[in-house]
C-alpha positions as CSV (number, residue, x, y, z in Angstrom):
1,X,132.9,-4.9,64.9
2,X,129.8,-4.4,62.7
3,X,127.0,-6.8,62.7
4,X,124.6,-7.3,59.9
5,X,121.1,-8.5,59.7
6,X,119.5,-9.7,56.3
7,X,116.0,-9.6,57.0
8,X,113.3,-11.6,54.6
9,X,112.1,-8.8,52.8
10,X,111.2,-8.5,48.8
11,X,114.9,-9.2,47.4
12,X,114.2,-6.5,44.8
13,X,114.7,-3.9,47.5
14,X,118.0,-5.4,48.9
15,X,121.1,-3.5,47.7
16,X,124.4,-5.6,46.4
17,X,125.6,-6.9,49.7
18,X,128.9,-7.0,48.0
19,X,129.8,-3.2,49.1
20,X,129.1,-4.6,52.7
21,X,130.9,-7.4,52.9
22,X,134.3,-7.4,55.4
23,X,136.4,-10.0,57.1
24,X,135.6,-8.4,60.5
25,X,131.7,-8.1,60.2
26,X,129.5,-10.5,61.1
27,X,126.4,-11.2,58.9
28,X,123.2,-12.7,60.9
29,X,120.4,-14.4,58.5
30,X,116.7,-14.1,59.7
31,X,114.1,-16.1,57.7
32,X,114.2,-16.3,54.1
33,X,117.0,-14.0,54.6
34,X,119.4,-17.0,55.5
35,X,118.8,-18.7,52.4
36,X,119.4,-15.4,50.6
37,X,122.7,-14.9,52.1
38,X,123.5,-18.3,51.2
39,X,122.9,-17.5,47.3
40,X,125.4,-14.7,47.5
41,X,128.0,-16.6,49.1
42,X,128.1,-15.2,52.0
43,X,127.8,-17.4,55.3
44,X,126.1,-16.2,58.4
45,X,127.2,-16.6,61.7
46,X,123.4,-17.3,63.1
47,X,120.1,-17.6,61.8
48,X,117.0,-16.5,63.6
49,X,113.4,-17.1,62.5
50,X,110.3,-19.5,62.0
51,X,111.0,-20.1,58.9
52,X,107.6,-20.5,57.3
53,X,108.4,-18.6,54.5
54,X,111.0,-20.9,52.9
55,X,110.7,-24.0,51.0
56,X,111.6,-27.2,52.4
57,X,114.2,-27.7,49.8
58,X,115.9,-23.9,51.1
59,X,115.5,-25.2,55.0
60,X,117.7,-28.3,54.2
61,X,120.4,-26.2,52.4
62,X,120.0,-23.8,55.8
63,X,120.3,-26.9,58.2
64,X,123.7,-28.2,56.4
65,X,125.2,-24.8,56.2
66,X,124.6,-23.2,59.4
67,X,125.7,-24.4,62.2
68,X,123.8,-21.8,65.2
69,X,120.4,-22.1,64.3
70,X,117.2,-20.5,66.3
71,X,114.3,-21.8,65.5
72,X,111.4,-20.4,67.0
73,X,107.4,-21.5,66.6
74,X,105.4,-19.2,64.5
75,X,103.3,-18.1,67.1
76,X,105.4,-15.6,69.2
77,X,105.3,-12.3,71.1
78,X,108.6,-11.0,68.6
79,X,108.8,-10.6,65.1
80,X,112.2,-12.9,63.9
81,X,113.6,-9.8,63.3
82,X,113.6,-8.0,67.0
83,X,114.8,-11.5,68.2
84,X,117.7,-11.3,66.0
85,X,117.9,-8.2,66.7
86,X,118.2,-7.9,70.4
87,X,121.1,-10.8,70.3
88,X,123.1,-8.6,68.1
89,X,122.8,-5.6,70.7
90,X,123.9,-7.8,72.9
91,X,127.0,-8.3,71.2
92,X,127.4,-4.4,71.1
93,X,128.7,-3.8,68.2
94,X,129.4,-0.6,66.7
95,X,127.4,-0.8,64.2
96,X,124.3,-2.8,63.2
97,X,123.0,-2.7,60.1
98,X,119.7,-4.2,58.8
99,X,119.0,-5.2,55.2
100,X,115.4,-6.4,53.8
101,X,113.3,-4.4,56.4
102,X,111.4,-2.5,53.6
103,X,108.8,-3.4,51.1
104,X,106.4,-5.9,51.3
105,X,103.5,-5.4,54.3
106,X,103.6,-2.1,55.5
107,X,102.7,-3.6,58.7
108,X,106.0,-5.1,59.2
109,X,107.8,-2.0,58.1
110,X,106.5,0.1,59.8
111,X,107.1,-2.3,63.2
112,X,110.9,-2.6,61.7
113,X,111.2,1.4,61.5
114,X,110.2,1.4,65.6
115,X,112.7,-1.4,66.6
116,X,115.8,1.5,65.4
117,X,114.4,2.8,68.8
118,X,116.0,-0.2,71.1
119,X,119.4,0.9,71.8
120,X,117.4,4.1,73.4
121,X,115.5,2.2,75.5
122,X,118.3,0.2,76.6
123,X,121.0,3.0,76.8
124,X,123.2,1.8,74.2
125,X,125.2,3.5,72.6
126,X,125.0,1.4,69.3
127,X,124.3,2.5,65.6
128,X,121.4,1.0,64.1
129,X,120.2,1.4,60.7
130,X,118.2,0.5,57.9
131,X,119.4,0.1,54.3
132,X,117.4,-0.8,50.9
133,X,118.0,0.4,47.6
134,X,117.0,3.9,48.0
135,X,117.5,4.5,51.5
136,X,119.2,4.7,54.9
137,X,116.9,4.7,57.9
138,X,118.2,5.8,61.6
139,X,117.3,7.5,64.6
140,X,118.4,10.2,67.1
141,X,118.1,11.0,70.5
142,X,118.7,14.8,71.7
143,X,122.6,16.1,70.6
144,X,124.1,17.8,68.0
145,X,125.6,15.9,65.1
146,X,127.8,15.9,61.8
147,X,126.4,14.6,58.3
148,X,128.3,14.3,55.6
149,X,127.3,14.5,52.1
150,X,127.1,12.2,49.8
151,X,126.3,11.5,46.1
152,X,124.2,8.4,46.3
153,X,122.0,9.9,49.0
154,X,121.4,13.4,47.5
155,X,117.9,13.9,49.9
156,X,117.6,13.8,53.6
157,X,114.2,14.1,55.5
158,X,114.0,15.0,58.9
159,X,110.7,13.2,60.7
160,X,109.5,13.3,64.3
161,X,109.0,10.3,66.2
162,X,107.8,11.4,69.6
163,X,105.3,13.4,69.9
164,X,107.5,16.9,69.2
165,X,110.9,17.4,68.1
166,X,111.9,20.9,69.9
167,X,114.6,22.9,69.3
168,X,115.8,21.9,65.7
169,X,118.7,23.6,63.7
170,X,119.6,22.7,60.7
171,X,123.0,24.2,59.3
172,X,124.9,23.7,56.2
173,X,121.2,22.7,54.1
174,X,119.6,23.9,51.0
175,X,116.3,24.9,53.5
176,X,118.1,25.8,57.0
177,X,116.4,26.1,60.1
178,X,116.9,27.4,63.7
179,X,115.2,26.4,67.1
180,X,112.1,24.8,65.1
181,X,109.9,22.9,66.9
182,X,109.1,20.0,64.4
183,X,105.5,18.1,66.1
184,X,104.3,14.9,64.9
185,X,103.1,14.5,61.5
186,X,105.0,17.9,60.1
187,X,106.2,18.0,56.2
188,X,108.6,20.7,57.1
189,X,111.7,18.7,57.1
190,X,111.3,16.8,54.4
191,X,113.6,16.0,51.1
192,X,115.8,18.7,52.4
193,X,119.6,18.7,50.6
194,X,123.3,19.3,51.9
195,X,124.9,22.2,50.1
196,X,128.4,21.9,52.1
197,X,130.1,18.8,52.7
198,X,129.7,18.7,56.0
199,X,126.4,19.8,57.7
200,X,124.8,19.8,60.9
201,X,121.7,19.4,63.1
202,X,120.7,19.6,66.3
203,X,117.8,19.3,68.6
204,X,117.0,19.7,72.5
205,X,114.2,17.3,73.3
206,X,112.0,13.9,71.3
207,X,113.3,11.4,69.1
208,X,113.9,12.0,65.2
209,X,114.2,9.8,62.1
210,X,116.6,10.6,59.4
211,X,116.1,9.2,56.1
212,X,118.6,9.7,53.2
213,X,117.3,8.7,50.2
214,X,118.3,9.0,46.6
215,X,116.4,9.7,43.0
């Protein structure tokens, strides 16, 4: 089962949801994000937020077409997205996608981007990513792993999250490395590109993003 999260972000950064939809996924609304899975026909299971960002007009269509609602007062420790959030890890999934986490305050994306991190502090071993129109957002703990290449993402940046990234290797890339240590606020990964189909990286201690973005 994958779970995923529409988010209230600027709708002119959300991809077609259409390529996402499938009978055994389960779509969550948060916010104004409800109401825009509702335009596209698509019904979510729950809806998490304050909603003070929707009209009453939306709310009313929201209240009559979703039955688990979770309402919460504007004035909370949580953003509505970690709430929803932290119910779908609960769920486990395999997969948990978020949609209309970029744009608008950079403030709240860049809070959004730290939240991939939860499944790490929890020991989950669940997927979490961020998707707009030009990117996917996720993170890694220490490991080796496979990436695959693919047309619509032709870059792929490789940013430090901790403090130092040590150890890196990248195989299989137009710009390779071996047993880098990548600190905090380092260029050198960036806009890197697959030249197999299949490449690799690896790295032996920190947390890394990976962004794959296209033109």
């Amino acid at each position: 089962m994958n779970i995923n999260i529409l988010a209230g972000g600027p709708s002119e950064f959300i991809p077609s949801l259409e390529a996402y939809q499938n009978d055994k996924d389960v779509w969550i609304g948060v916010d104004k994000g409800v109401y825009t899975l509702l335009s596209n026909n698509i019904q979510p299971t729950m809806a998490f937020g304050d909603f003070d960002s929707v009209t009453k007009k939306e709310m009313q269509l929201i209240e009559e077409k979703v039955e688990e609602l979770k309402r919460f007062h504007p004035e909370k420790d949580e953003t509505d997205l970690e709430l929803a959030l932290d119910w779908a890890l609960k769920q486990l999934p395999e997969t948990i996608r978020i949609f209309g986490a970029t744009g608008g305050r950079i403030d709240h994306f860049l809070a959004n981007i730290q939240l991939l991190i939860k499944p790490m502090q929890n020991d989950q071993f669940v997927h979490v990513e961020i998707i707009d129109q030009k990117n996917l957002v996720y993170l890694r703990s220490p490991g080796s792993y496979t990436v695959q290449k693919k047309s619509h993402y032709k870059y792929i940046s490789f940013l430090p999250i901790s403090m130092e990234v040590s150890g890196i290797t990248l195989e299989g890339f137009k710009y390779p490395l071996t047993n880098r240590n990548l600190p905090i606020g380092s260029t050198l990964c960036i806009s890197n590109e697959l030249i197999i189909d299949n490449g690799h990286f690896s790295f032996l201690k920190g947390i890394l993003l990976v962004v794959r973005s296209n033109d």
